[in-house]
C-alpha positions as CSV (number, residue, x, y, z in Angstrom):
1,X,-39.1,-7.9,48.8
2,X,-37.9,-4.4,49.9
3,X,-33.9,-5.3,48.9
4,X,-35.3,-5.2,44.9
5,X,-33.4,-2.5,43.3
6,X,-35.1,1.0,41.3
7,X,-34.7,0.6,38.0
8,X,-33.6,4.5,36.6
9,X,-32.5,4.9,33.0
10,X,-32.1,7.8,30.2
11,X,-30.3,7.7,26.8
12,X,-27.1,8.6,28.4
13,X,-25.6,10.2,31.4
14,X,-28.2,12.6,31.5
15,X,-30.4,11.3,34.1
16,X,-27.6,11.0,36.5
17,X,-28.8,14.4,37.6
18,X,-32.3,12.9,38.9
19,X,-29.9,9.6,39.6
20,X,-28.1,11.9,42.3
21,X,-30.9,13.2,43.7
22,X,-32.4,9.7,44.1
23,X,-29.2,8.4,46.0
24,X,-29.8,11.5,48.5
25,X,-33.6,10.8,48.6
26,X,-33.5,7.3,49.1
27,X,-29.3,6.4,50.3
28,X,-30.1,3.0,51.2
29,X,-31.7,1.5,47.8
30,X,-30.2,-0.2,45.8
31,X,-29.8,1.6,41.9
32,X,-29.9,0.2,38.6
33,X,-29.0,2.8,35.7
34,X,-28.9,2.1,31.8
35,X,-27.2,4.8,29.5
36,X,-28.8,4.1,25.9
37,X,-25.8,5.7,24.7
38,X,-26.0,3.7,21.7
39,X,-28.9,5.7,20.6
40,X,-28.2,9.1,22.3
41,X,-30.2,11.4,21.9
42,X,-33.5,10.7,21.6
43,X,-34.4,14.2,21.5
44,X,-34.4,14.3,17.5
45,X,-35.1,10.6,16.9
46,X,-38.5,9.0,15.4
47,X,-41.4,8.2,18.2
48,X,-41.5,4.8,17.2
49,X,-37.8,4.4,18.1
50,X,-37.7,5.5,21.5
51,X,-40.7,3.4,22.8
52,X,-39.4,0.2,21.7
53,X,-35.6,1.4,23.4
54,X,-38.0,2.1,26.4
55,X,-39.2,-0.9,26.4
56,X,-36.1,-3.2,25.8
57,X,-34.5,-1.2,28.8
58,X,-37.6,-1.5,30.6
59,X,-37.7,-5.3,30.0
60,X,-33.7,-5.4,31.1
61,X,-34.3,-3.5,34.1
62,X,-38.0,-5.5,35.2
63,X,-35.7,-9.3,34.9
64,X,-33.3,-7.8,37.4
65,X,-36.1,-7.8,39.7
66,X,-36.4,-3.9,39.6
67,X,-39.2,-2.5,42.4
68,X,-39.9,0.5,40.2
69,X,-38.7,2.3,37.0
70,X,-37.7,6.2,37.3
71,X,-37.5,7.4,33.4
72,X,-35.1,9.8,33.9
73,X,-35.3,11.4,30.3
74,X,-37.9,14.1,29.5
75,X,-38.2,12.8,25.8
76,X,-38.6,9.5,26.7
77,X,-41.4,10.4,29.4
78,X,-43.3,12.2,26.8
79,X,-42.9,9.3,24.6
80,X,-43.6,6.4,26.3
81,X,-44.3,6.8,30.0
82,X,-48.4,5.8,29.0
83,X,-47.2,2.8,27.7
84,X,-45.0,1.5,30.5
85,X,-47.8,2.1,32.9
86,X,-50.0,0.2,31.0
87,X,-47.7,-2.5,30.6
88,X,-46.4,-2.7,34.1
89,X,-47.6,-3.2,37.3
90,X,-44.7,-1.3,39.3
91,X,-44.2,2.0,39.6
92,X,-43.0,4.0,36.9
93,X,-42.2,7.4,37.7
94,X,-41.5,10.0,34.8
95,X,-39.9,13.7,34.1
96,X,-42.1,16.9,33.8
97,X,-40.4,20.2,33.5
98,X,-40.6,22.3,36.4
99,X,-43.2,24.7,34.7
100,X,-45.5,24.9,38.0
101,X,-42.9,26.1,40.6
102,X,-41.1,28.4,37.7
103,X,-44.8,29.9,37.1
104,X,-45.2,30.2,40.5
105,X,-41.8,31.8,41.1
106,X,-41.1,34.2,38.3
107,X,-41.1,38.4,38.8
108,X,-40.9,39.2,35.5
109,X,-44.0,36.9,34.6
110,X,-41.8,35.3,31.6
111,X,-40.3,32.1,32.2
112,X,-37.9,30.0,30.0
113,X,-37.9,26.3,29.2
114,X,-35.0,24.5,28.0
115,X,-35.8,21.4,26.5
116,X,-35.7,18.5,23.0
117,X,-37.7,18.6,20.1
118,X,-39.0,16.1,20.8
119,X,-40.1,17.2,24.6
120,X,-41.3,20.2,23.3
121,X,-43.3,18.8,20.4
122,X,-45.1,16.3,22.8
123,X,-49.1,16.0,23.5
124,X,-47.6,15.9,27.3
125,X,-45.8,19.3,27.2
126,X,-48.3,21.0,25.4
127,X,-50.7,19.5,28.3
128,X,-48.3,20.8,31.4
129,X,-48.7,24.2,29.5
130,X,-52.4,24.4,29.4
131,X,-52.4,23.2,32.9
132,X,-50.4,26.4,33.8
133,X,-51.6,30.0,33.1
134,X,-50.1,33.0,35.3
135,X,-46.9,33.5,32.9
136,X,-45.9,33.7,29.5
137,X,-43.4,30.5,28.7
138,X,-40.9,30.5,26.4
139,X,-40.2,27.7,24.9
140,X,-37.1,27.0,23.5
141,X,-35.3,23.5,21.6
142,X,-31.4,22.9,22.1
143,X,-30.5,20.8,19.7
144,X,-26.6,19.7,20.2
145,X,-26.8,20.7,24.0
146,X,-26.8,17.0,24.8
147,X,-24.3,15.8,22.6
148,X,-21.9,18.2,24.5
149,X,-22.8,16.6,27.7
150,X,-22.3,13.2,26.3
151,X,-19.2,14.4,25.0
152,X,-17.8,15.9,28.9
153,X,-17.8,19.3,27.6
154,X,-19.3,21.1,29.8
155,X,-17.6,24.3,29.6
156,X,-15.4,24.4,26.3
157,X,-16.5,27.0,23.6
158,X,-18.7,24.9,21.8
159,X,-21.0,24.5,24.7
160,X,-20.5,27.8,25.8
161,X,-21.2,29.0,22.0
162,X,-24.5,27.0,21.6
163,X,-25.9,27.9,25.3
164,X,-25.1,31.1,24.6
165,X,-27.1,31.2,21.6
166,X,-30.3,29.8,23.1
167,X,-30.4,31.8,26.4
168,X,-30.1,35.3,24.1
169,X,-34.1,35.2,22.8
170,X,-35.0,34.3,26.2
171,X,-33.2,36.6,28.3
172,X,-33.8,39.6,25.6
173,X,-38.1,38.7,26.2
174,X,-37.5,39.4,29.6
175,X,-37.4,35.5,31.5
176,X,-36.3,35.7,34.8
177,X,-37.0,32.0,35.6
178,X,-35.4,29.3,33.5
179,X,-36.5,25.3,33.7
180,X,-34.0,22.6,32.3
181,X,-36.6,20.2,30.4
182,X,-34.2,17.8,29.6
183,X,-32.0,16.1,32.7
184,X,-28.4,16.5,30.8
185,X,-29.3,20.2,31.3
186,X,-28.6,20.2,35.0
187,X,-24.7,19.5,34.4
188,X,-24.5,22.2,32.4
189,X,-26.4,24.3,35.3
190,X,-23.4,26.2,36.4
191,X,-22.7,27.6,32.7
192,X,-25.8,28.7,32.5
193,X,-26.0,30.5,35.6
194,X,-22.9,32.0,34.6
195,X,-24.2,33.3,31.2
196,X,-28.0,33.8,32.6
197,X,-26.4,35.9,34.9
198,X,-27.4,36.4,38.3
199,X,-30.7,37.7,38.8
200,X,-32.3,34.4,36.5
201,X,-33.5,31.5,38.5
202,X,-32.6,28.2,36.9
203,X,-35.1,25.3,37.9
204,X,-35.0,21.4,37.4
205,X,-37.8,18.5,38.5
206,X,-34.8,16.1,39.6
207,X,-35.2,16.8,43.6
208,X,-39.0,16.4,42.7
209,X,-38.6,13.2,41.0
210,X,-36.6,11.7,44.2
211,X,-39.3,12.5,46.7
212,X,-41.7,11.0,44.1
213,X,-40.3,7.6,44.2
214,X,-39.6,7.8,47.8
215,X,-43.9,8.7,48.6
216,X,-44.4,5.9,45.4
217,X,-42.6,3.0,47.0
218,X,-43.7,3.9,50.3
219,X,-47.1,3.6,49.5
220,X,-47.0,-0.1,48.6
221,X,-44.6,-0.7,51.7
222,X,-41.4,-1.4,49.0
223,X,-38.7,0.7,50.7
224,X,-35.4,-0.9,51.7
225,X,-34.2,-1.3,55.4
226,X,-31.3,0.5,56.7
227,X,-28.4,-0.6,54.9
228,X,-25.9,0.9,52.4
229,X,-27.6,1.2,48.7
230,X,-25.4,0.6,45.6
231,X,-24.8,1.5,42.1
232,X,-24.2,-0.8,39.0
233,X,-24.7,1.0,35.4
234,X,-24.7,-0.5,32.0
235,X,-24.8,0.9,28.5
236,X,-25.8,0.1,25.3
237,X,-22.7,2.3,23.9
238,X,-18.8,1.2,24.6
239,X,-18.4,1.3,28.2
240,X,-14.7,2.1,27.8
241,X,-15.6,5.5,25.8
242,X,-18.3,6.0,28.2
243,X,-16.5,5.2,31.4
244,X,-14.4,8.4,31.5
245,X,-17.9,10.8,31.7
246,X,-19.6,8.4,34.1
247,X,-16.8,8.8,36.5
248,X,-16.4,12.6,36.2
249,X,-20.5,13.2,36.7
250,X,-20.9,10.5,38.9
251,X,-17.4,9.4,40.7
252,X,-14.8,6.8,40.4
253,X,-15.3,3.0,41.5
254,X,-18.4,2.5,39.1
255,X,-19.6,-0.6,37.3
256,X,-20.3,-0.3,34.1
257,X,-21.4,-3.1,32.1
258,X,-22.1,-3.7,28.3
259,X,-26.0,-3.5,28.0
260,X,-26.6,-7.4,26.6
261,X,-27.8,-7.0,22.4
262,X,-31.1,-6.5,21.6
């Protein structure tokens, strides 16, 4: 039935960057999104942890009758987006760093990538790399970036501090391109425009996500009359601490719901 909801989910308020762009894409679906916030971030935490949190929230999401799961965390894509696919039937559309149109788009011939650990260390990144010559890429881990998104900061000193720190190698080799591997990144885009400066291009995969799940569902004739979509969010954290960060990135009249125990 066309009315089932997409199933989107990250370990926090991160993927409400590619969230957005999939409310624009597609504004008449109907949107399920889980904040793991419980186990935020994944960027640092053991393999084995973050596939069985993909799969509980994939399980959640699948009994609500989702159409199609959006994995709106880079880590979590490079983790675990084989083993969804091969679990599932629907469509599960996953996160890859905007390496291709940075490549493609860079003067200087040195582009930046923003990212986890975790995303960084994974058999799928090094794969997009070898898939993409033309430029030299920069690759560079930001640890604490998205516990300062989780936090709201996203312009206090701290963040500014720790951005700050990690733009400096890559701006001093010369990147004039810079791609946001992780989806909290994009909320802190204006900061790092500000401190990039204004000749450095600053790229994310969200818009290309949307469209993805749009040609996806469309494909196998799953995409939602005309009608009004709407928005229900859970989390595995406390949606009272949570609440206050979900309404500033996303807007006010949300529901937020405790995500039920393992």
């Amino acid at each position: 039935m066309t009315l089932r909801p997409i199933g989107v989910f990250d370990s926090g308020v991160g993927g409400l960057s590619v969230l957005r762009e999939i409310r624009q894409e597609l504004p008449h679906e109907d949107l399920l999104y889980v904040a793991d916030s419980a186990h935020a971030p994944y960027g640092d935490k053991p393999l084995a942890l973050i596939e069985k949190r993909t799969l509980t929230i994939a399980e959640f999401l699948l009994e609500r009758d989702a159409k199609a799961l959006v994995i709106a965390c880079n880590t979590a894509t490079g983790a675990a987006a084989r083993l969804l696919r091969e679990r599932y039937q629907v469509p599960v559309i996953a996160m890859e760093p905007a390496v291709k149109p940075a490549v493609a788009r860079t003067r200087s011939g040195v582009v930046g990538v923003l990212a986890t650990r975790q995303t960084l260390a994974s058999d799928k990144f090094s794969a997009l790399l070898a898939s993409h010559g033309g430029a030299e890429v920069l690759a560079q881990a930001c640890p604490g970036l998205v516990e300062r998104v989780e936090a709201g900061d996203l312009e206090g000193e701290e963040t500014r501090a720790l951005l700050a720190g990690y733009l400096e190698p890559l701006l001093n080799q010369g990147a004039d391109t810079l791609v946001l591997g992780c989806t909290h990144y994009p909320h802190l885009a204006p900061l790092i425009s500000e401190l990039a400066g204004p000749a450095v291009e600053v790229l994310d995969s969200g818009a290309a996500v949307a469209r993805q799940v749009r040609r996806r569902l469309a494909e196998v004739g799953l995409l939602a009359p005309t009608r009004g979509g709407r928005e229900f969010f859970w989390t595995s954290g406390d949606p009272a601490r949570l609440y206050p960060i979900l309404a500033r990135l996303w807007g006010n009249n949300i529901e937020l719901a405790a995500l039920p125990p393992d």
